[in-house]
N, C-alpha and C positions, 0 to 999 in steps of 0.2 A: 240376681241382677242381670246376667246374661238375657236370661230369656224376657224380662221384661226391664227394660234399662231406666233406671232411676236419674230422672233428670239430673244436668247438670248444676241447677241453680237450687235444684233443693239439697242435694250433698255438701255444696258450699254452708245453706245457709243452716242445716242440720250441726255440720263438723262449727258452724261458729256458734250457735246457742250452748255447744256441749263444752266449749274452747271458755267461754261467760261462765258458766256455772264452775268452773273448774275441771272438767273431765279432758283432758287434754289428749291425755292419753286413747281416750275414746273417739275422739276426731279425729288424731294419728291413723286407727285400727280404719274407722270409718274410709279416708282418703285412699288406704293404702286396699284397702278391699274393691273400692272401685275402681280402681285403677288394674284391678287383679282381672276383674268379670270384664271390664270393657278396655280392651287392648287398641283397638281399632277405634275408637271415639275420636271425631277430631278435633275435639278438643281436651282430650287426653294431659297435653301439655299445661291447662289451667288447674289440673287437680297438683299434679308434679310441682307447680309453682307454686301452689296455697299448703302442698306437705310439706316441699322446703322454710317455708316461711312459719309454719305451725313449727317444725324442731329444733329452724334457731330459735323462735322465742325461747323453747324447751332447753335451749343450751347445748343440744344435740350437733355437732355442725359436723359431726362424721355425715349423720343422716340428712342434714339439712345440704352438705354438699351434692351428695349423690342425687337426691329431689332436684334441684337447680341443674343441674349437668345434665339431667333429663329431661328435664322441661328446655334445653338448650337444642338437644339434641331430638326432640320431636318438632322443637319449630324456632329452628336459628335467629328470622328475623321479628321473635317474639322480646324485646330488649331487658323488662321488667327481672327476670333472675340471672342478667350479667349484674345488676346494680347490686343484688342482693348475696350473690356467690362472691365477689369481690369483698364485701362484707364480711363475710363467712370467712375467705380467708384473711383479710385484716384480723378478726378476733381471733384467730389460729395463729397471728404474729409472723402470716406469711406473707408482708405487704408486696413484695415484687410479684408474687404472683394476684394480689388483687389490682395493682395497678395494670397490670397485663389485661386482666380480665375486661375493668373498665374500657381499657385502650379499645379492646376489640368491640364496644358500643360507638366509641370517638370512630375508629375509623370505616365501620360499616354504613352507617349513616352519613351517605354523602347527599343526598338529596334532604333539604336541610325544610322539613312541612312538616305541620301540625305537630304529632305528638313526638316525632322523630327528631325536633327540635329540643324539646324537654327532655327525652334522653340523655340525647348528647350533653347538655348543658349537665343535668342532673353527674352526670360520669365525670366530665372534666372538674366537678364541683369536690367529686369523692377524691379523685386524685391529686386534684391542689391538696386539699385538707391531709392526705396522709403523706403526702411531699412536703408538707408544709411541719407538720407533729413529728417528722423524722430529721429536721434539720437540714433539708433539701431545699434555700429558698431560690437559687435560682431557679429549679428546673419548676417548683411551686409557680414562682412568676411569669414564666412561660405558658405554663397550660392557663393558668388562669385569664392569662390577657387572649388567649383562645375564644377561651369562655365568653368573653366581654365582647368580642368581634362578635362572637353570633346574639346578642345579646345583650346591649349597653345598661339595660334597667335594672340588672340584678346586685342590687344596691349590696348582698350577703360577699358575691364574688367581689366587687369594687372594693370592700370592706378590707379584706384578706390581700387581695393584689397590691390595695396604697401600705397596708403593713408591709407587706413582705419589702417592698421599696425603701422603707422607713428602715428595717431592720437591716438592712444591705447598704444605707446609704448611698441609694441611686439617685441622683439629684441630677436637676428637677424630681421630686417626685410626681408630680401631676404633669404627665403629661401625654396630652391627646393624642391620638391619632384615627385616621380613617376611619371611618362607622361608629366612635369611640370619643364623646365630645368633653370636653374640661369640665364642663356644667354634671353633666351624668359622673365624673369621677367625684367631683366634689362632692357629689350628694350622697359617695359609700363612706364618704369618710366614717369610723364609727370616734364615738365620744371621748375615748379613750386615744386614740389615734390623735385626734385633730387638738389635742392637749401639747404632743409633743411637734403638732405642724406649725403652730404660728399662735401667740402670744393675742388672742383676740377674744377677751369674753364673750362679747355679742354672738362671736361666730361660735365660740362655745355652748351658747345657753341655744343658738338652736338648734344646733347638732343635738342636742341632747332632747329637744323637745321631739325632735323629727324621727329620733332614736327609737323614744317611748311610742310614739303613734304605729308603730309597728308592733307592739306588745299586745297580745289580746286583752282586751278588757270582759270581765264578766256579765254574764247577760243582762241586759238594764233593769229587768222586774225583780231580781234580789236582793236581797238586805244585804250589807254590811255582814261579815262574819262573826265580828266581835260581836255584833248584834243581837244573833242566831242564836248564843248559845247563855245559859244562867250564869253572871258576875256574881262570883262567891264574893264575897268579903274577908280586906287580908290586912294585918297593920302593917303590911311590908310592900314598896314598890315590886311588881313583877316584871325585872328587865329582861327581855331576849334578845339575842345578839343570833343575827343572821347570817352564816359566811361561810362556804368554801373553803377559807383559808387559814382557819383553824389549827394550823399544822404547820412542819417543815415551810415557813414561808415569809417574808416578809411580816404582812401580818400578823403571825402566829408569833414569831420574835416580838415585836412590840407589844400588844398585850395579852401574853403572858400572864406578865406581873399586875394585869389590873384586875383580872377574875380574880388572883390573890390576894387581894386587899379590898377586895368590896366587905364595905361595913353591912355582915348578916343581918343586923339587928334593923337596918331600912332598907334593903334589898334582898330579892328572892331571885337569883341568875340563874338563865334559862340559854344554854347555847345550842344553837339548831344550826345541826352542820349538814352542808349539803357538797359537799368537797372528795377527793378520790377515796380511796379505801387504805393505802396500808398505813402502816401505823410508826409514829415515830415517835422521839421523845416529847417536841413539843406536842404534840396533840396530845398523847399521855398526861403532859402537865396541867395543861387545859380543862383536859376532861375531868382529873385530880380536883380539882380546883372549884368547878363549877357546882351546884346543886343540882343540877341537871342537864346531863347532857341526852340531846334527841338528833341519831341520825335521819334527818329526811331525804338523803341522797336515792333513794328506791321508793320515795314516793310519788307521786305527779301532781299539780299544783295545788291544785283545790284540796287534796285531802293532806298536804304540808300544811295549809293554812289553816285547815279544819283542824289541824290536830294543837297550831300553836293558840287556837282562836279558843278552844278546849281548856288549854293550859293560863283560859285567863289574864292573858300579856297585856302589862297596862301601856307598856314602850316596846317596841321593836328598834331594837337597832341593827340598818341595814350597814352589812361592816362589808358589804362587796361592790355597791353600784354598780354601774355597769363593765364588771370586768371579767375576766374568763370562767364561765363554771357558773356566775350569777342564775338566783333564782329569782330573777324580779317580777315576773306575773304572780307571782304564791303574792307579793304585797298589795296589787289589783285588787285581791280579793279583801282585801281591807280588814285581816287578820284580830290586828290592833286597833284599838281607838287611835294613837299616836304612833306613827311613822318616823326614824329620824335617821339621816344621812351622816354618815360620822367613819371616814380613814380609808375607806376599801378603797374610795374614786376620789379622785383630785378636781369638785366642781360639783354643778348642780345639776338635780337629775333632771328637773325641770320636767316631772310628773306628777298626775295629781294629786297622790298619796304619799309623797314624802313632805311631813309638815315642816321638820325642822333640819336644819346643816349645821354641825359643830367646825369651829373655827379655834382663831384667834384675832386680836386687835391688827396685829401685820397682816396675814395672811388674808381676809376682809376689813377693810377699813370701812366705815360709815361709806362714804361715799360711792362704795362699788357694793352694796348692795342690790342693788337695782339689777345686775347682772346674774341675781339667783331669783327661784321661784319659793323657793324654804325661806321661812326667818330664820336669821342668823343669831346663833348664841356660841357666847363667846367664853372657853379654856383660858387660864394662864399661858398655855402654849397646847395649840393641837395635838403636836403627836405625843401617844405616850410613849414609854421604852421599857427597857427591861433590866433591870440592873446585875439580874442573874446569868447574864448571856454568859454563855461558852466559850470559852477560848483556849488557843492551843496554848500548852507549857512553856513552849520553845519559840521565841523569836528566830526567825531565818535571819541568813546575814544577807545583804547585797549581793554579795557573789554568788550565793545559791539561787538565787531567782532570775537574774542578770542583770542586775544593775550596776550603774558606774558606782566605784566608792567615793569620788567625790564629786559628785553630778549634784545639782538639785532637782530633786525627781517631784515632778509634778505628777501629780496621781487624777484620776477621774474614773471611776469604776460604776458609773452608768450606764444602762442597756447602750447599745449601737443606736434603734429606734429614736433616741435622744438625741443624738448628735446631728443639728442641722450644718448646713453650708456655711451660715454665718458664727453658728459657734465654733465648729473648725477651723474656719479661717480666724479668728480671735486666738483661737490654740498657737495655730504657726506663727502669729504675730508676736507672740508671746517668746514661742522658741527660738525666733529669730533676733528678737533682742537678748534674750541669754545665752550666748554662746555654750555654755558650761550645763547645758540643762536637759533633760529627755521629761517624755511625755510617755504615763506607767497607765496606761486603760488593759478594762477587763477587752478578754481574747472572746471573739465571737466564735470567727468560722476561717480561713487559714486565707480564700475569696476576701473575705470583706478585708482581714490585715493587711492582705499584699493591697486592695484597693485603696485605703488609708494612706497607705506607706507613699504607693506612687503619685498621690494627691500631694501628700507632704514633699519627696522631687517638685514637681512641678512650683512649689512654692519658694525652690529654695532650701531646701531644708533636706539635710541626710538621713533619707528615712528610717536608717539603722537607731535613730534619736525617738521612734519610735517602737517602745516595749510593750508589749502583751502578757498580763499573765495568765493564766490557764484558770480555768473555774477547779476549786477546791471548795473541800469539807466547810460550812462556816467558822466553825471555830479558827482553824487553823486563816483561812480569809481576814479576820480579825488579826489574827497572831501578827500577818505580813504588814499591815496597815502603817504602823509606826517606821517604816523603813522609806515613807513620803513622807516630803517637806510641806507641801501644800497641795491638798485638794483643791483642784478648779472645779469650779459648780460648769453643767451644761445649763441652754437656753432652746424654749421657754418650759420646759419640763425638765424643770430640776433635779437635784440629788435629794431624796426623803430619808429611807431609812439608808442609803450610804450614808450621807449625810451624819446622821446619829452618830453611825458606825465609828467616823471616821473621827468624830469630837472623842466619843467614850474613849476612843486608845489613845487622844494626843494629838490626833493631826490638825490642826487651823484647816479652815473651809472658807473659801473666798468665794461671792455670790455678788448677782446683785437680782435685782427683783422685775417684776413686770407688772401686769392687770391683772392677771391671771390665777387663778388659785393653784395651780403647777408649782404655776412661777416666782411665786412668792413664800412655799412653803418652807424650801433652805434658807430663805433669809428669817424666819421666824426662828430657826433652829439654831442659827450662829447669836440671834441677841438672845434667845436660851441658856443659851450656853456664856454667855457673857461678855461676845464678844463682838459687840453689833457697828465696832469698826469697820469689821471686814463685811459689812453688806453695802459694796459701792453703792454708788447714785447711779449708774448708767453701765454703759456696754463700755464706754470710752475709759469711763475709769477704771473698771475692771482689767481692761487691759493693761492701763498706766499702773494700778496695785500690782497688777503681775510681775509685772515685769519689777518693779521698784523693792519687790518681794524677795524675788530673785537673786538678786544683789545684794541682800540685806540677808545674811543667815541669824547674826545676834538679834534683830528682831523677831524673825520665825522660831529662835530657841526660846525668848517671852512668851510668844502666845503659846506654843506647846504648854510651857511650865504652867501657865495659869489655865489651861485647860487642867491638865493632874490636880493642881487645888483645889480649883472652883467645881470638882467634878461630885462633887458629896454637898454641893451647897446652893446651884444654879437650879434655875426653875426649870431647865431642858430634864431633869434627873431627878426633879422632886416627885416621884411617882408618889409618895402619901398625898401630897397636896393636890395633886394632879387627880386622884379618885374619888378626895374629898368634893374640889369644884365637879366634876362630871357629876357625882351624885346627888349636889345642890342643882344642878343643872336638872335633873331629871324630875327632882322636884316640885321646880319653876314649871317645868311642862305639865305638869301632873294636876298644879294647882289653875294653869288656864286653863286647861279641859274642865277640870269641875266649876269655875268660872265661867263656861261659856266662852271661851277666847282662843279657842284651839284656830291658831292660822292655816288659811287655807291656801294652797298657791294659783299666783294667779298668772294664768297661760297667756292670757291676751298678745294676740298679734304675733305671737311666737313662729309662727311658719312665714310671715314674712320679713321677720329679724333674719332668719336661715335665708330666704329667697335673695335678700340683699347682698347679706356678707358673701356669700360664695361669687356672687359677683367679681371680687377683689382677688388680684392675684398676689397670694402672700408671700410668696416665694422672689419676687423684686426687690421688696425692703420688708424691713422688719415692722409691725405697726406699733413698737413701740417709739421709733421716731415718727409717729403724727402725734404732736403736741395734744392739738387740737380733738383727742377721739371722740369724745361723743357728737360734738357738731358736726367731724365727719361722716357719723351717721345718721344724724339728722339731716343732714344734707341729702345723702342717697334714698332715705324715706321719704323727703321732701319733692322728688322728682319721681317718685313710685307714685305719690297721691297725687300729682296733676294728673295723671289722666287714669287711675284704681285707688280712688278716695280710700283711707287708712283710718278704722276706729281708732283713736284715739284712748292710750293707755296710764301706766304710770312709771314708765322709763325713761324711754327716749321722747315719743312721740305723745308725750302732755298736750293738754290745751293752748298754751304757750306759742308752740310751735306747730302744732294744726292750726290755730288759726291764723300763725306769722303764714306758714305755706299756703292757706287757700289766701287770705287776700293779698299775696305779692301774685297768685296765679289769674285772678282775676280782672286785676286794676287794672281797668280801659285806658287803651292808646290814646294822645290827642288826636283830633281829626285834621286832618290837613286844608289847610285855611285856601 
C-alpha cells in the first residue's frame, strides 16, 4: 500500500461491502492497515472516522474511542467524531464527559454557514436529549432554546423544549421570542404534548395528522405486507399487541390481567415488544401469559413488520401510539389487514393505517366522533386493570410521610406536564376555602416544588400546605393512597391509571370532563366505579364539590365505603367482562373485513384543521368555555376560504357550510343610486 496507495474511496467502499456481508472484523483489519502504510494521507483522518464508527457499531467503544480522538486530532475542525465520541461516551454512562465533548462542536462553530450550522444544531440536539434522560430539565431547556435561535424549524427540538416547559411548569409555555416565532413553537407541539396543552380536539386531530406526515411511508410500488406473504388458515382470531410497554409501566399494570384471560379457544395472542431490555415481573407475567411473545426491539422497521406479517396477524393492536419508544412506521408497512388504536395514546392517530380507536360511550360520545380518523368502537369502560396488582402489606401512618393527622389531604399524583395554570389555580381555590386542608402531589424535582410552593405564596396560601411525596416502589405507592381523602383529577389530561389506582384502594376521585379524549378518560373511570356523582359539569363545579367536599368528611367516609363494596362488582373491575367485550369486539372487526367494510380513515383537510387551530392562543382561556366550538371553527375555516377555497369534507367544513361561506362571500353590494 505504501508504494502504490490504494485510493481512498475504494478502501471505504471495500471495508463497507465486507461490513454487508458480515465480516466486520475484516473491514476493522482493512481500515486499520491503511491507516498503518499511509500515515501522511490527508485525508488520513476519514479512515480514523469510518474505524471509529465501524467498532461502535461492533460495541467496541474502547476502540471506537481512540479512532474518534484521532480523527479529532488529525483535523480538529473536522466535526462529524465530536457528535459520534460524545456518543461513545454517553454509551460508556460517562454523560459529563460527552456533553463536554458536544460543547466543544457548540462552541467552535461560531461562524454559523452551511454544514457548520448542522453541527452545531445536531450537538445541541445530543445534549438537550441527555440533559434531558438525566433529569436535568432546566439546563435541557436552555441549550435547546439555543438550538431553536439558530434554527426555528426543527419541529424534533421545539418538540422537546414545549415538554420540558410542560414538565417544569413554566407558564406561559409558548412563548416567543426573537428569531423564534409562536406559530413555529406551535407547530413542535408533539401529540402527546398538546393533550396536556389545551382541551381542543380539532387542534388535536391535527397535531396528530401533522405528526404522521413526518413518518416515512413505504415506497408507493409495494404491496401491503399482509399481502406478501401465504394467509394459512386458523379457527382462531390472531391478535398482536404492539408495545414498548409491556413491562414495569403504566401499561404493563393494566393489562396484565387481560393476556390472562383471553379465551384460547377464539384467540391466538401475539405480543411484539419493542420496549427496553431488563426484565421485571410484570413483563415476566406478560410473557407468561402470552402464546407468543416476539422481541422486535433489535430489528428495524420493515423486517418487524415482515416478521409479524409472517406470523399472519389478522389484528394488530397498536398499544403505544405515539408515545415514547413507539414503533409506528413497522404499521406504514401495513403488517395487518386490521390496524387498531386502543390505551397506549389518549386520541387519534389520525393515520392512514389505523382503522379502528377503542373507547367508551363517555369518553366518545356519538357526537365527537368527527374529531377521530378511526371508527369508534365502543368497551363497557376503556381501560382495563388489573386486579392482581401489588401492594405493600403495610399502610404508612400520616406522620411517616408528613402529613397533618387531621388535615383533609387532597391528593393528585399526576406527572407535573399536567398541571396547567388554570388547574393550579382551581387547586388554590380550593385550598383557600378549606382552611384545614393540604394539597399531597407526587415530588418531581426539588426546582419545580419550591416553584409550586412559591406560586402557592403568591396566591395566599402557605406553601408549607403543599406536600410532596417522593416517587416509591409501586406497590408500596398504592400502600400510601388510602391516607388521602380526595383525589382532585388535573385539566385537560387527566388522572388514567392514577385514577384506577386511586378507586382500587378507596380513595373518591373528583373530575369533570371536557372534548377531549384526555379529558374525558377519569370521568369514564369514576361512573365505572359507580360513582358518576362525582364527575362535575364544569370547572365551576368542581371547584364548589371541592370545596363542599372538604367540609363534608361523613360524606367522603360514604363514597370510600362504597368504593370497598362495589369494588368486586362495578364495571371499572369487571376484567372477565371487559375481555369478553374486547373479544366480540375483535370479532366485529374481523367480520367487516371479510365483508368488505374495513373503514378507512379519512384525512381530508387535516393540515388546514392544524393551520387554523394553532392560530388560537390557548393559554388565555380555556376552550372549554366557548360554548359554541365547532361554529367557532367554522368560522375560522370560513374566513381561510374567502380568499384559499377549502374542499369541503365531513366534519366541520360539509356542504352546509361551504356553501353558507361562499355565498355570504360573494353577495354583491347595492350600487349606490
Amino acid at each position: 500500500m505504501s508504494q502504490q496507495p490504494f485510493p481512498i474511496a475504494q478502501v471505504i467502499d471495500a471495508a463497507t461491502k465486507l461490513q454487508a456481508v458480515g465480516q466486520i472484523d475484516r473491514a476493522v483489519l482493512l481500515y486499520r492497515m491503511w491507516a498503518k502504510f499511509n500515515p501522511n494521507d490527508p485525508f488520513l483522518y476519514v479512515i480514523y472516522f469510518n474505524l471509529g464508527t465501524t467498532l461502535s457499531n461492533r460495541g467496541d467503544l474502547a476502540g471506537a474511542k481512540d479512532a474518534f480522538e484521532e480523527a479529532i486530532k488529525l483535523k480538529p475542525d473536522f466535526f462529524p467524531p465530536y457528535i459520534n465520541l460524545g456518543g461513545v461516551w454517553e454509551r460508556a454512562g460517562k454523560t459529563d464527559e460527552a456533553i463536554k465533548t458536544w460543547l466543544g462542536v457548540v462552541n467552535q462553530l461560531e461562524a454559523i454557514t452551511g454544514n457548520g450550522l448542522n453541527f452545531k444544531t445536531m450537538a445541541i440536539k445530543q445534549i438537550g436529549r441527555v440533559l434531558e434522560g438525566n433529569q436535568k430539565h432546566a439546563e435541557a431547556e436552555l441549550i435547546l432554546r439555543q438550538g431553536l435561535s439558530l434554527d426555528q424549524n426543527q419541529l424534533d427540538v421545539a418538540q422537546h423544549y414545549l415538554a420540558l416547559r410542560m414538565v417544569q411548569c413554566e407558564w406561559p409555555i409558548v412563548q416567543p421570542w426573537e428569531g423564534v416565532s409562536r406559530k413555529a413553537l406551535m407547530k413542535g407541539f408533539s401529540p402527546l404534548s398538546i393533550a396536556a396543552y389545551t382541551d381542543d380536539p380539532i387542534l388535536h386531530l391535527g397535531v396528530s395528522a401533522a405528526y404522521n406526515r413526518t413518518i416515512e411511508d413505504p415506497p408507493a410500488d409495494t404491496e401491503y405486507l399482509w399481502q406478501q406473504v401465504e394467509r394459512r388458515p386458523s379457527d382462531r382470531l390472531r391478535i398482536g399487541y404492539l408495545s414498548s410497554d409491556l413491562r414495569h409501566h403504566a401499561i404493563g399494570f393494566l393489562t396484565a390481567e387481560v393476556f390472562e384471560l383471553h379465551d384460547r379457544s377464539k384467540v391466538e395472542v401475539f405480543a411484539y415488544y419493542c420496549g427496553i431490555p431488563p426484565e421485571d415481573n410484570i413483563k415476566t407475567r406478560i410473557r407468561n401469559a402470552v402464546e407468543h411473545w416476539v422481541d422486535i426491539s433489535g430489528m428495524d422497521d420493515q423486517t418487524a413488520a415482515k416478521r409479524i406479517a409472517e406470523d399472519n396477524i389478522d389484528i394488530l393492536v397498536d398499544v403505544n401510539g405515539y408515545t415514547r419508544d413507539a414503533r409506528t412506521r413497522v404499521l406504514a408497512f401495513r403488517p395487518a389487514p386490521i390496524i387498531v388504536n386502543w390505551l397506549g395514546f389518549p386520541g387519534t392517530m389520525a393515520s392512514p393505517y389505523h382503522h379502528y380507536i377503542l373507547a367508551d360511550d363517555w369518553i366518545i360520545p356519538k357526537e365527537s366522533e368527527i374529531y377521530y380518523t378511526e371508527k369508534v368502537l365502543r368497551l363497557p369502560c376503556y381501560q382495563p386493570n388489573d386486579r392482581k396488582r401489588l401492594i405493600a402489606p403495610e399502610t404508612p401512618t400520616r406522620a411517616s410521610v408528613g402529613l397533618p393527622e387531621d388535615a383533609i389531604v387532597y391528593c393528585s399524583f399526576n406527572g407535573s406536564q399536567k398541571i396547567t395554570r388554570f388547574t393550579f389555580d382551581r387547586w388554590m381555590t380550593i385550598l383557600e376555602k378549606v382552611p384545614n386542608s393540604v394539597l399531597w402531589q407526587l415530588s418531581a424535582s426539588e426546582n419545580l416544588n419550591e416553584r409550586l410552593r412559591t406560586l402557592a405564596a403568591e396566591r395566599g396560601i402557605d406553601p408549607n400546605r403543599l406536600i410532596f411525596a417522593p416517587k416509591i416502589a409501586n406497590p408500596a405507592h398504592l400502600a400510601r393512597y388510602p391516607l388521602a381523602d380526595l383525589f382532585l383529577d388535573s385539566f385537560p389530561y387527566g388522572a388514567h391509571t392514577t385514577a384506577s389506582d386511586a378507586l382500587w384502594m378507596g380513595v373518591p376521585v373528583l373530575t369533570f370532563s371536557g372534548r377531549s379524549f384526555a379529558s374525558r378518560v377519569c370521568g369514564s373511570l369514576v361512573r365505572a366505579a359507580n360513582l358518576p356523582e362525582l364527575v362535575c359539569d364544569g370547572p365551576e363545579d368542581f371547584v364548589k364539590r371541592a370545596i363542599a367536599l372538604g367540609h363534608d368528611r361523613e360524606t367522603l367516609r360514604r363514597y370510600r365505603e362504597k368504593l370497598v363494596q362495589n369494588r368486586d362488582k362495578c364495571v371499572l373491575f369487571d376484567m372477565d367482562g371487559h375481555v369478553r367485550a374486547l373479544e366480540g369486539l375483535f370479532q366485529q372487526m374481523w367480520q367487516e373485513f371479510q365483508d368488505g367494510n374495513l373503514p378507512q380513515p379519512d384525512l381530508t383537510n387535516l393540515d388546514i384543521y392544524h393551520e387554523v387551530a394553532i392560530e388560537e392562543d390557548h393559554e388565555t382561556r380555556e376552550m372549554l368555555s366557548i360554548e359554541d366550538y365547532n361554529d367557532f371553527y367554522r368560522e375560522k375555516l370560513a374566513r381561510r376560504h374567502k380568499f384559499r377555497p377549502i374542499p369541503e369534507d365531513k366534519r366541520l367544513w360539509t356542504q352546509p357550510a361551504s356553501k353558507t361561506a361562499t355565498t355570504k362571500g360573494i353577495r354583491p353590494k347595492k350600487r349606490a343610486v
